[in-house]
N, C-alpha and C positions, 0 to 999 in steps of 0.2 A: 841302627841309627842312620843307615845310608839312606833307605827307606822311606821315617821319619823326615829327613831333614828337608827334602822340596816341598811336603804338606806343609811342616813348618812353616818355608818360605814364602808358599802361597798365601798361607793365612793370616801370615804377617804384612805383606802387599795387601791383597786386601783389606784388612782395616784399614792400612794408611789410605788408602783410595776412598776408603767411606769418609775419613776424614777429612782428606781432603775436596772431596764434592760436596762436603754440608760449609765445608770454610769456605768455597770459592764461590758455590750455587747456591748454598743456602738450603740444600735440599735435606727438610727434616729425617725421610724416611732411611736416608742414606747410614743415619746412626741410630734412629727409633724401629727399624725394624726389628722381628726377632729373628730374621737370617743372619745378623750382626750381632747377637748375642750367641747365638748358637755355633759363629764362627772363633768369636772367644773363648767359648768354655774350651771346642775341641783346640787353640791354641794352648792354653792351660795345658790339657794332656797332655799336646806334642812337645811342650818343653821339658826335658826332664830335672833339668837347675836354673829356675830364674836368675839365679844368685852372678850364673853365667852368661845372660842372656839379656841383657838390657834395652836391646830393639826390640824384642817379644813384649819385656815389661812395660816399656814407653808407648808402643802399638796399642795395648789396651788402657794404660793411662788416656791418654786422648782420644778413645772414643769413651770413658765414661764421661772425660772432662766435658765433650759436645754435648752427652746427653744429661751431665747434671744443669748444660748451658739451659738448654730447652726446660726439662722439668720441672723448673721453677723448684719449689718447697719439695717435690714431687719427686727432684732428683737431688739432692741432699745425700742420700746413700751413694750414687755414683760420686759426686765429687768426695767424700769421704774416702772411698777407693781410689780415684785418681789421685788425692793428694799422698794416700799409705803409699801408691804402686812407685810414686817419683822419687818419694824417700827411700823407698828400698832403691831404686834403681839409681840412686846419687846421683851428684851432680855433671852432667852431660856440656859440651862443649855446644854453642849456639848453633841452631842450623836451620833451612825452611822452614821444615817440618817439627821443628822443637815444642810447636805448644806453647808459645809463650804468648803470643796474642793472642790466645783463646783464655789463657788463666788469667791474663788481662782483662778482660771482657766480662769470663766471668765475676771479679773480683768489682765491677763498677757494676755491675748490674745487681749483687749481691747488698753495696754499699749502700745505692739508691733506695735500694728498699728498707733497709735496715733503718738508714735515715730518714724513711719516710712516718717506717712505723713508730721512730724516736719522736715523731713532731707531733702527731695523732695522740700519741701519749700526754706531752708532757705541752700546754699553750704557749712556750715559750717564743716568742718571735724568732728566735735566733736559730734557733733549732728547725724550724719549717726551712729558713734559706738555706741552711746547711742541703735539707731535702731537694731542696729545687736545683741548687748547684749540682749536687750527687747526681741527679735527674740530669741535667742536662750535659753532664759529662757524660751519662751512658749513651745518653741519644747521640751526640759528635762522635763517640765509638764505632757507634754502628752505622755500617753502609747502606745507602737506602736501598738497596735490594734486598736487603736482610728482614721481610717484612713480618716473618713470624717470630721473629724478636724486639722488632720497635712498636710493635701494638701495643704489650704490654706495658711498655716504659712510658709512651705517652698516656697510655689509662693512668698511671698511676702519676703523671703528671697532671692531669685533669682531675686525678681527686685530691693534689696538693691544694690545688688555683680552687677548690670547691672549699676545701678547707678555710684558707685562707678567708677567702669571702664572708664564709662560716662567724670567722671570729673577727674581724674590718668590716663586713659591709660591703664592701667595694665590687660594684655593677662589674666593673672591667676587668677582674679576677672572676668571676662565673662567666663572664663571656668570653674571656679566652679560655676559663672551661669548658665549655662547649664547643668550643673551637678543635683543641686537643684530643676531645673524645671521639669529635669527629674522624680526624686525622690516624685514631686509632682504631674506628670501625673499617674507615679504609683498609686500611693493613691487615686489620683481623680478616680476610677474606673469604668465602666459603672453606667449611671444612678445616679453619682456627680453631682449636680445641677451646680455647680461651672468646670464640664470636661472643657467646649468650651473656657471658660476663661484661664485655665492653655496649654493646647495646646495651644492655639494663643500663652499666656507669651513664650512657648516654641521655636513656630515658630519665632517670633520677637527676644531673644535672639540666637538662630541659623542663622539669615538671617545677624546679625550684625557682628558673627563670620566670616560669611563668605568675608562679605565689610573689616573682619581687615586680613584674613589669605587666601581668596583666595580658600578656600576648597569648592568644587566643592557638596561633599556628604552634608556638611550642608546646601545648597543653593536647594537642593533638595530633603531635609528632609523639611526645612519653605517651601516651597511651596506644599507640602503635607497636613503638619499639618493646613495651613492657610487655606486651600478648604475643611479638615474638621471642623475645627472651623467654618467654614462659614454654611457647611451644618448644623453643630447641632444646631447653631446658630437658622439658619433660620425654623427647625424643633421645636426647645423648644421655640425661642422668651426670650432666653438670652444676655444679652451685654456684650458681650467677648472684647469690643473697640478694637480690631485690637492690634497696638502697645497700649502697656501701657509705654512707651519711656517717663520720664517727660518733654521730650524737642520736642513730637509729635507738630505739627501745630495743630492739632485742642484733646484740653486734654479730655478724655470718661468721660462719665456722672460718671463712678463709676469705684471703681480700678478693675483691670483685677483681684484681688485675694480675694475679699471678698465673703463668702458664701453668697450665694443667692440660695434661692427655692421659686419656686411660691409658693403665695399666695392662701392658703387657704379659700375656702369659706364663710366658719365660721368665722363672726369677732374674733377680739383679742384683741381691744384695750380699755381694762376694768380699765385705769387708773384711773377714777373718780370712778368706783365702789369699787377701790384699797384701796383707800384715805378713802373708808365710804359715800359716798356721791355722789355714780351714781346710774347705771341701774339697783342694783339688788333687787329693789322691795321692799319685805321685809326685808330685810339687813338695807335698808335705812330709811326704815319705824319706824321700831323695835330698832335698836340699833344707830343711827348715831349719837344723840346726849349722848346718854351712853357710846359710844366707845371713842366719844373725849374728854368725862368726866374721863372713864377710863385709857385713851392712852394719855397720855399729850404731845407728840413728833406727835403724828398722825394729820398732815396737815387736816384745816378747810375749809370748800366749799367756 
């Protein structure tokens, strides 16, 4: 155990440093690398009772928490494990580092979309402003340097204002569409997982400008952006779906606005080991029936 316990302690520094350079800098790779999963799993080993160790459990709570931030749909399993990891690890006393503005963040960024996809669905007027307010709370969330997070939220605020337009008419909702999409091609910068998706939103809001007003220069801007979209498309093996239009003939697997990044080598999906009662060997061995003895909220196998 003597041994054991400064690996421990490294590994657990560590994460929190990863986490805390993607909360302060923004720096995706900081929690999307695989040297940040491969530092979890062996912290997994080095604990022999989570049940005992609540800075180990928390430590990897918020680095899935950052990375189901990023993943969009993609990272759905991580935050499923960050929510099991907090429950077993009960309730903790506030602190810097607690995580709470990032369950924050993710919990508005989650909303926005939720409620976007609620409006898409359903023509109800009421239901779309719901979307736009959900939208524009994430956006005052996020700090503008946080750019590989507000790309998305403005995409998918430019396919609200498209929407909109869609079912009103209204010139001044597709032009602050295009406005939006702009502001999120900005952001999507080189090497955004998510670029090929917000070009296309861009080009397909520009092309429809052009079908209401005739302008010559947006009709030659979307056919621009649509042949890159296509290329990075066909170079990364992203789905940009073309039009993200909710009224397309055939609707894309996935919204033209949600983060996506490939998938890492390294598994991720430690949800049973979350719970107490997966893969991690000794974890499960050692404490699974002490942790659910200990943890009364901590789901049973």
């Amino acid at each position: 155990m003597s041994m054991t316990a400064p690996v421990r302690d490294q590994l657990v520094r560590a994460l929190q440093a990863r986490v805390r350079l993607f909360r302060m800098a923004f720096d995706r790779d900081a929690v999307l690398a695989d040297e940040a999963l491969r530092q979890a799993r062996e912290l997994m080993r080095r604990v022999p009772d989570p049940a005992r160790d609540p800075e180990a459990v928390l430590a990897l709570a918020d680095l899935h928490r950052c990375r189901g931030l990023l993943l969009g749909e993609e990272g759905r399993a991580d935050r499923e494990v960050a929510d099991a990891l907090e429950r077993f690890a009960g309730p903790q006393e506030p602190g810097e580092e607690d995580g709470g503005s990032g369950r924050r963040l993710d919990g508005l960024l989650d909303r926005a979309l939720a409620r976007l996809q609620e409006a898409e669905r359903d023509p109800e007027p009421a239901l779309l402003e719901r979307a736009f307010h959900a939208l524009r709370a994430a956006l005052d969330a996020l700090p503008p340097q946080a750019h590989a997070l507000r790309a998305p939220v403005l995409s998918q605020l430019g396919l609200a204002l498209r929407l909109r337009h869609q079912r009103t008419g209204s010139l001044r909702d597709l032009n602050d569409a295009v406005a939006a999409l702009r502001r999120a091609e900005a952001e999507a910068g080189a090497g955004h997982p998510d670029r090929p998706a917000v070009v296309s939103a861009l080009g397909v809001a520009l092309r429809e400008r052009h079908e209401r007003t005739g302008a010559l220069e947006d009709l030659t801007e979307a056919v621009r952006l649509a042949r890159a979209a296509a290329a990075a498309t066909a170079e990364g093996d992203h789905d940009h779906g073309g039009s993200c239009s909710p009224s397309a003939g055939k609707r894309p697997r996935r919204s033209a606005t949600t983060v996506r990044r490939p998938r890492p080598a390294t598994p991720t999906r430690w949800s049973t080991w979350a719970c107490c009662c997966g893969s991690a060997g000794t974890w499960t061995a050692r404490s699974g029936a002490a942790g659910r003895r200990s943890r009364p909220g901590t789901p049973t196998p």
